[in-house]
C-alpha positions in Angstrom: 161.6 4.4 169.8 160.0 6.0 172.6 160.5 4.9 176.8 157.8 5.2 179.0 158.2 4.7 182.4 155.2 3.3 184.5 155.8 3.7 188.8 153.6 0.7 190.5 152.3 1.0 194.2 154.6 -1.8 195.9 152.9 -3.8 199.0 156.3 -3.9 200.8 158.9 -1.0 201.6 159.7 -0.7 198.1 158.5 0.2 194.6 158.5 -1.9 191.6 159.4 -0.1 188.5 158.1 -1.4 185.1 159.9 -0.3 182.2 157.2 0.0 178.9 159.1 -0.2 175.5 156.7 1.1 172.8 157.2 1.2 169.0 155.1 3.7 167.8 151.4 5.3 169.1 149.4 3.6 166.3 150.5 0.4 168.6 149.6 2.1 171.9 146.8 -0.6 172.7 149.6 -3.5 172.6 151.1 -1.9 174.8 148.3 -1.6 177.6 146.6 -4.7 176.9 149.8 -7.3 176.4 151.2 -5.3 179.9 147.9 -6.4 181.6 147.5 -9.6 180.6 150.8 -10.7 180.8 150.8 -9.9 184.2 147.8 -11.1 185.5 148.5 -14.4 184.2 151.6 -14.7 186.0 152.1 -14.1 190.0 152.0 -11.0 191.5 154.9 -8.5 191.2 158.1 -8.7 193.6 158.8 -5.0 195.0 162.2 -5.3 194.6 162.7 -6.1 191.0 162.6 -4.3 188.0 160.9 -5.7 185.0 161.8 -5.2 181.0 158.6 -5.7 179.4 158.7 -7.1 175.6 155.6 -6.9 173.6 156.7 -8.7 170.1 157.1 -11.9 171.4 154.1 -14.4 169.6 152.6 -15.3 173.6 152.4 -11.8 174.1 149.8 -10.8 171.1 146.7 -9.9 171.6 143.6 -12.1 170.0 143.4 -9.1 167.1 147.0 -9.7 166.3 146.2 -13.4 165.8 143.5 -13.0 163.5 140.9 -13.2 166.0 138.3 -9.7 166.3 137.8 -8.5 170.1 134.4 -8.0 171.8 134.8 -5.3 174.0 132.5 -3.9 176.6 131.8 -0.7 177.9 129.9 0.2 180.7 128.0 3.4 179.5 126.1 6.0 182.3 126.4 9.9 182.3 129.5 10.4 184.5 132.5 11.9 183.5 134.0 8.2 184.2 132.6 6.8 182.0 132.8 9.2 178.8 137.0 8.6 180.0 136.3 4.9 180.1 135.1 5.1 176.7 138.1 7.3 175.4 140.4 5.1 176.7 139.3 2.0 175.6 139.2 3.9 171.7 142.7 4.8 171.7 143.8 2.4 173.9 142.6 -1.4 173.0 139.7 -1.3 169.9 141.1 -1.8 166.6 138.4 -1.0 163.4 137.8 -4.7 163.4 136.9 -5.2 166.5 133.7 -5.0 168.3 132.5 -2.6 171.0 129.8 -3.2 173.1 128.3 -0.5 175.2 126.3 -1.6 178.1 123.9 0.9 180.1 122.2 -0.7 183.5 119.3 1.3 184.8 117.1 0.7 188.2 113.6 -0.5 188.1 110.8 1.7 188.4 109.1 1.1 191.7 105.8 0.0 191.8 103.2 2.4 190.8 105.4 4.9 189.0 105.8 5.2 185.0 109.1 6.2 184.8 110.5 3.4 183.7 109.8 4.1 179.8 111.4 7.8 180.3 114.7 5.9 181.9 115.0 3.9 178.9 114.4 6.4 176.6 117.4 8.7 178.0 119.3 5.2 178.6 119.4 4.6 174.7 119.8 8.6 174.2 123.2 8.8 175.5 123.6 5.0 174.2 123.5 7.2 170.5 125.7 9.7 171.4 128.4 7.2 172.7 127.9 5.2 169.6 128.3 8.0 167.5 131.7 8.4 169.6 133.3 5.7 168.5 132.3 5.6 165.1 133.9 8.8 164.7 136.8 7.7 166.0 137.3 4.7 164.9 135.6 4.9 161.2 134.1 1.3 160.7 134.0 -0.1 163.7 131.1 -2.4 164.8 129.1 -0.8 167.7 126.5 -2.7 169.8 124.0 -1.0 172.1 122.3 -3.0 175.4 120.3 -1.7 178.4 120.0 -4.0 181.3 117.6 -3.3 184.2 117.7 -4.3 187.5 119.2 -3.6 191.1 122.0 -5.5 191.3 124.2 -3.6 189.1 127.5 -5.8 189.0 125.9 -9.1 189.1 124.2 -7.8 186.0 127.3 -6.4 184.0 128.6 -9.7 184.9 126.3 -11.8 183.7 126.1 -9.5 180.2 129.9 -10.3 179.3 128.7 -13.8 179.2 125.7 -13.1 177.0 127.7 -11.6 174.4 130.9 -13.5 174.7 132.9 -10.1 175.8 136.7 -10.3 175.8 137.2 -6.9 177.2 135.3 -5.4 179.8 136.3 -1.6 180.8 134.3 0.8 183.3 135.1 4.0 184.6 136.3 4.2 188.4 135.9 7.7 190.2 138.5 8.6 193.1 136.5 8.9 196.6 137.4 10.6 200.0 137.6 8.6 202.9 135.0 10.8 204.5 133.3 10.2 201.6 133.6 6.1 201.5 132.9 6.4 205.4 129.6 7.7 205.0 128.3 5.4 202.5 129.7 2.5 205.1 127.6 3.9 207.5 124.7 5.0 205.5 124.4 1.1 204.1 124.7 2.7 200.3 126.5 0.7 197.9 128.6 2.5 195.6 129.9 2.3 192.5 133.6 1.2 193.5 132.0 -1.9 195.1 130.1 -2.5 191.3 133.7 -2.1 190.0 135.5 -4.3 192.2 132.6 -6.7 191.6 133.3 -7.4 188.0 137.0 -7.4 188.3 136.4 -10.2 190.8 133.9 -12.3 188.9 133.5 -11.6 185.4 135.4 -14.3 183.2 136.8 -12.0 180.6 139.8 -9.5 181.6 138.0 -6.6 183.3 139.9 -3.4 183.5 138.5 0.0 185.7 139.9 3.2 184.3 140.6 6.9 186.4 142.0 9.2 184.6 144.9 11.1 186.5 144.3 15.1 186.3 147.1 16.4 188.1 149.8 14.3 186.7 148.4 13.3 183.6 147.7 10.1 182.2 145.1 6.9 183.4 145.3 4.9 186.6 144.5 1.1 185.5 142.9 -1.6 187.9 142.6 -5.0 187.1 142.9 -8.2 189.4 146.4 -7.8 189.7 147.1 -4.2 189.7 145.4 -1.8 191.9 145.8 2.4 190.3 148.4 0.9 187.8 149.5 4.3 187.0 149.7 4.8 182.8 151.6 7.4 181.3 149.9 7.7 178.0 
C-alpha cells in the first residue's frame, strides 16, 4: 500500500493537508474521482485540519463501481492542454466500459468567407486522432465525436453535457502571467480560463479543469471546490 500526500492552497494562514490512501494504480481513478466528489458535496475545507481520506466505503463509489457506465466529456482543440486533459482523464477516471465523449467547438465563419467547411474538416481531423487515442489506450472503450459551432464557447460546452447526459466533464486549463491576464482585461478578449471557470460554475455534471504541473510533476485539479488541487500522480 502506497501513501500519497496531496498539499492544498489554504484561504487562511494555514495549509490543509489531505492524506490519499491508494490500493493499487489499476484503482488510480477511485482515487481522484471519489476525492473530488466527496468533497465537493460537503463544505469547504477547514485550514487547520488534516483529513484521512477512505475510498472503500459503499457512499464513496463511483457510478462504474455501482454498475452504472460513465459518460465522460472531453473538451478536444489543438493545445497541449488539451491532449493532457485527454491523458488524464484515460488513466485517471475512464474505465473500458465507460463512455468518452470528445467535444470540439469551433467559431463561425464570418459572413462572406468559406472557411467554415475547412474548420470542420480539421475539427473532425484531430477529433480521429484523439479517438484513436483512447482506443489505444483503453482497448474497447466507446468513443463519441461532436463539433459544436458558435461564439459563445462555454455556454455551448455547457449546454452539450446536457445533450448527451455527461457525467464527467474535463478540459484542459493553461497557467497565464498576470501581465498576460492584464492584457486581455484591457484588450476586452475573453480567454480560455474564463470558458473554464464557466463550466465549472454552470454545467450540472461534475466538471473538472486539468494543468499538468512540469516542474514538480504531477496535475493541478480545479473543480468548484478546489482551485490547483495539486495531484501527485
Amino acid at each position: 500500500m502506497m501513501r500519497v500526500r496531496v498539499k492544498l492552497p489554504g484561504f487562511c494562514m494555514n495549509r490543509t493537508v489531505v492524506h490519499v490512501r491508494a490500493r493499487s494504480p489499476s484503482n488510480l481513478y477511485k482515487k481522484t474521482l471519489n476525492l473530488i466528489k466527496s468533497d465537493d458535496n460537503k463544505s469547504e475545507f477547514s485550514s487547520k485540519n488534516s483529513i484521512e481520506m477512505n475510498y472503500n466505503t459503499d457512499e464513496s463509489k463511483t457510478d462504474s463501481e455501482n454498475g452504472i457506465d460513465n459518460r465522460v466529456m472531453v473538451v478536444v482543440d489543438p493545445s497541449l492542454e488539451a491532449k493532457n486533459a485527454l491523458q488524464w482523464a484515460l488513466t485517471h477516471t475512464v474505465q473500458s466500459q465507460d463512455t468518452i465523449v470528445l467535444l470540439s467547438v469551433i467559431k463561425p465563419s464570418q459572413q462572406g468567407e468559406n472557411t467554415n467547411g475547412e474548420n470542420n474538416l480539421r475539427a473532425y481531423e484531430l477529433l480521429y486522432s484523439m479517438k484513436n487515442i483512447c482506443q489505444t489506450k483503453l482497448p474497447g472503450v466507446q468513443v463519441e465525436i461532436a463539433v459544436q459551432e458558435g461564439k459563445e464557447k462555454g455556454p455551448i460546452i455547457v449546454e452539450a453535457t446536457k445533450q448527451r447526459k455527461v457525467s464527467l466533464l474535463v478540459l484542459g486549463q493553461r497557467k497565464r502571467s498576470i501581465m498576460w491576464r492584464l492584457h486581455r482585461i484591457w484588450s476586452g478578449k475573453k480567454s480560455k480560463n474564463r470558458v473554464v471557470e464557466h463550466c465549472i460554475q454552470n454545467a450540472k455534471c461534475l466538471t473538472i479543469a486539468v494543468r499538468r504541473k512540469r516542474k514538480f510533476g504531477g496535475y493541478l485539479i480545479t473543480t468548484k471546490r478546489h482551485k490547483n488541487f495539486w495531484l501527485l500522480a
